[in-house]
C-alpha positions as CSV (number, residue, x, y, z in Angstrom):
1,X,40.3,-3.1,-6.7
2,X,41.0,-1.6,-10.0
3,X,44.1,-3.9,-10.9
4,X,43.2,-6.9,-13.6
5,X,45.7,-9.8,-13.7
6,X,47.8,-8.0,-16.6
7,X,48.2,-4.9,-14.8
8,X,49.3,-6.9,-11.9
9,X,51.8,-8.7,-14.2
10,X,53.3,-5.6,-15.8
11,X,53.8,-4.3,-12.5
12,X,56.5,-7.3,-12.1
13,X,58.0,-6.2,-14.8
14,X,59.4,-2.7,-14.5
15,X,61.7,-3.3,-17.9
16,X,58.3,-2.8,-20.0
17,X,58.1,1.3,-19.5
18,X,54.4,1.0,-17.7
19,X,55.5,0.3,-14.4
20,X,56.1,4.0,-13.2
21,X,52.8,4.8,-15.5
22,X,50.1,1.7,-14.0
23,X,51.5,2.3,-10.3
24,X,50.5,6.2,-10.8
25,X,47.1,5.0,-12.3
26,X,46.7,2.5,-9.4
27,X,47.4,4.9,-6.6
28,X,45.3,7.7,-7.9
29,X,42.4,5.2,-8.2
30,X,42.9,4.3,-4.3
31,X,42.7,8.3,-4.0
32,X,39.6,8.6,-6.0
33,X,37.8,5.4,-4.2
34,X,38.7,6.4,-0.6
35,X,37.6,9.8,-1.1
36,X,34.1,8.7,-2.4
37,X,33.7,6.6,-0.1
38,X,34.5,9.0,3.2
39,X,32.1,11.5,0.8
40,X,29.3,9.3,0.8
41,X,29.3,8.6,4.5
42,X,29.2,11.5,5.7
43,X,26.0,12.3,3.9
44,X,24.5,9.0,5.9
45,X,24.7,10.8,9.0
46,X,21.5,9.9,10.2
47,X,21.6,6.3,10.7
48,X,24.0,6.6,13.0
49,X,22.5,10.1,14.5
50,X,21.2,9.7,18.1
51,X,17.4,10.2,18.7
52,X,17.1,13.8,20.3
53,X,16.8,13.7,23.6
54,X,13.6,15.9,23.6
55,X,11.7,12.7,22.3
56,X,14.1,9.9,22.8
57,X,11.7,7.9,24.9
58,X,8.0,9.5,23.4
59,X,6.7,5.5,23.8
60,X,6.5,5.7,27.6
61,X,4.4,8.8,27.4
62,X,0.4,9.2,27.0
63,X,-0.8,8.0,23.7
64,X,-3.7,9.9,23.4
65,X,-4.8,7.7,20.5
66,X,-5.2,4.9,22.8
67,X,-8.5,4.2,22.5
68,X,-8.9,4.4,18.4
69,X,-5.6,4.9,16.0
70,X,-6.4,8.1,13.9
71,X,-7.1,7.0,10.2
72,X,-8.7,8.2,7.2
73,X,-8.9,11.7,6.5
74,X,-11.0,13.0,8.7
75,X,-9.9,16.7,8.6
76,X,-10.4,17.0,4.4
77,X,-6.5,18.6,4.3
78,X,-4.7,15.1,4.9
79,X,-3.6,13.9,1.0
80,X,-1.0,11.7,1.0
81,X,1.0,13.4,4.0
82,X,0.9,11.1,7.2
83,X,0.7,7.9,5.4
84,X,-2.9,9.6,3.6
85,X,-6.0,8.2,4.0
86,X,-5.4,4.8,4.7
87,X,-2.8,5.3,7.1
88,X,-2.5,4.5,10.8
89,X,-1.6,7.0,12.9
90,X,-0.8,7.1,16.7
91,X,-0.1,10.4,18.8
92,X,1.9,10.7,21.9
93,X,2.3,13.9,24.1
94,X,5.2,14.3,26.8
95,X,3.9,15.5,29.8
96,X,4.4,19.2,29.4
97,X,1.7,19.5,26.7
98,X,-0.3,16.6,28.3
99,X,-3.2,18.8,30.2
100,X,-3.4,21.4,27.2
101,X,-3.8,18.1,24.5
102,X,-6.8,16.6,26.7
103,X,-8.5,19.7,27.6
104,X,-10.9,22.2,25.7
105,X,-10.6,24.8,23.5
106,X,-8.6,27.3,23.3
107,X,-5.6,25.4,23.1
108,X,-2.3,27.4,23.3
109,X,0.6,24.8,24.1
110,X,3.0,25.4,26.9
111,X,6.9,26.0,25.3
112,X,8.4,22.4,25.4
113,X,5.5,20.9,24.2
114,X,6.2,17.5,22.3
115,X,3.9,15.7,20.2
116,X,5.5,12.4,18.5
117,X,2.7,10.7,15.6
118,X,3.8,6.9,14.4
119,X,2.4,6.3,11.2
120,X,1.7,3.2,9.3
121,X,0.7,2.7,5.9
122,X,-2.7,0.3,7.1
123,X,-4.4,-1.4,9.8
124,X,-2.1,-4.8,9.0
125,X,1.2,-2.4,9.6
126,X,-0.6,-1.1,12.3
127,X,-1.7,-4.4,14.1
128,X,2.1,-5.8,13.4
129,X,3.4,-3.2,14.8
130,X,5.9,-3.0,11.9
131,X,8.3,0.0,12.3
132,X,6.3,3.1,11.7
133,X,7.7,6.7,10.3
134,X,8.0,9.6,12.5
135,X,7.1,13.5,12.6
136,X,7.6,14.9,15.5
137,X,6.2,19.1,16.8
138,X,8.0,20.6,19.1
139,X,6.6,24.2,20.9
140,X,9.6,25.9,20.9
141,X,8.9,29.1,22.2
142,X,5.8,30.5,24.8
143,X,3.3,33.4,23.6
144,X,0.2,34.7,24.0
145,X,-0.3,35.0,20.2
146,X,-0.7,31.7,18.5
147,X,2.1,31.4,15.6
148,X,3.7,28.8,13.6
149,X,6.8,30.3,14.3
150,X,6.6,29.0,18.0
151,X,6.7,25.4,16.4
152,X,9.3,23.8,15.1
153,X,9.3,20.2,13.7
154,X,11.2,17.1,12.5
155,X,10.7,14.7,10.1
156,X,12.2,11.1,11.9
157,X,13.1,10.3,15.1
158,X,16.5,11.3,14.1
159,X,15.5,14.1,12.5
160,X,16.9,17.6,13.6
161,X,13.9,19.6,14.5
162,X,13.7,23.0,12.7
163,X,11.4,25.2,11.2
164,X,9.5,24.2,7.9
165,X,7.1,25.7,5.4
166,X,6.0,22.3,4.4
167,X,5.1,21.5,7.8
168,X,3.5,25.1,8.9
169,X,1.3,25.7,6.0
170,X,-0.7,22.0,6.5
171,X,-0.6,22.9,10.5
172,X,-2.0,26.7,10.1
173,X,-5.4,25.0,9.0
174,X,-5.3,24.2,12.8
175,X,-3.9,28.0,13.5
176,X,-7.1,28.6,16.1
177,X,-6.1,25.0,17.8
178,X,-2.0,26.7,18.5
179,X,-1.2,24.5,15.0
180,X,-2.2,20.9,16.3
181,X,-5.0,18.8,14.5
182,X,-5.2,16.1,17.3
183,X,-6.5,17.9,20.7
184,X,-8.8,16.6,23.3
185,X,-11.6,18.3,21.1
186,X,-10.9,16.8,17.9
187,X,-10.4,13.0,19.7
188,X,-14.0,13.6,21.4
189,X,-15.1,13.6,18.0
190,X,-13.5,10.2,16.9
């Protein structure tokens, strides 16, 4: 890799002193290159990460946007999170959270709740179909009190679901709704 033609010809020629000296440089430079290289995969992890299992296949559940995409900004708080106001965005709920999503307030999500949202940047992404980002909530733990500590969330499908202030502090505007804009209220409104 690092070897030009001269190198290479000085290396078949011991009698010139650099031999010992351009074989050292040469090996240490395989060192370096295969070390950065095994470094920089394994910080690419999540291409090759399976999808967790907990939303692995979100697409066969009820897409309670399936009437009308959400889009635009219709609670005020949106900015440029969730592809922002000209975004598409399409919600799916596993079956667990599926009666408390399409019913009434007061919502308070059973634990193992899973809500999946594929955004796209516009209608045309949106009418392609062309590969949308991810969040993903998960209701990790049951209580009667309403908490965004009882919700974790990721960030792709490959994402590991934890907890996170970015996500909380946007989702405790909806702190009466159990943290979750998109309810059988709010799409009754759409």
């Amino acid at each position: 890799m690092f070897v030009s033609l001269g190198l290479a010809a000085e290396l078949t020629h011991p009698s010139k002193g650099n031999f010992v000296k351009n074989r050292t440089i040469i090996q240490l430079s395989g060192v370096v290159a295969a070390s950065l290289l095994i470094a920089s995969c394994s910080t690419l992890t999540a291409p090759f990460k399976e999808t967790d299992a907990r939303w692995a296949d979100y697409a066969s559940w009820t897409k309670v946007t399936e009437l009308e995409p959400s889009t635009g900004n219709p609670t005020g708080f949106l900015g440029g999170v969730h592809m922002g106001d000209e975004g598409y965005r399409d919600v799916y709920v596993n079956d667990i959270g599926k009666d408390a999503l399409m019913g009434s307030a007061p919502y308070n999500f059973p634990a193992g709740t899973v809500l999946v949202k594929e955004q796209f940047a516009n209608k045309a992404d949106w009418e392609a179909g062309r590969k949308p980002a991810h969040t993903i909530s998960v209701k990790a733990e049951a209580s009667d009190t309403l908490s965004k500590d009882n919700w974790i969330w990721a960030d792709s499908l490959k994402g590991t679901a934890g907890e996170s202030a970015f996500c909380s502090g946007c989702h405790s505007i909806a702190a009466k709704d159990d943290y979750v804009f998109t309810h059988g209220d709010f799409l009754a409104t759409q």
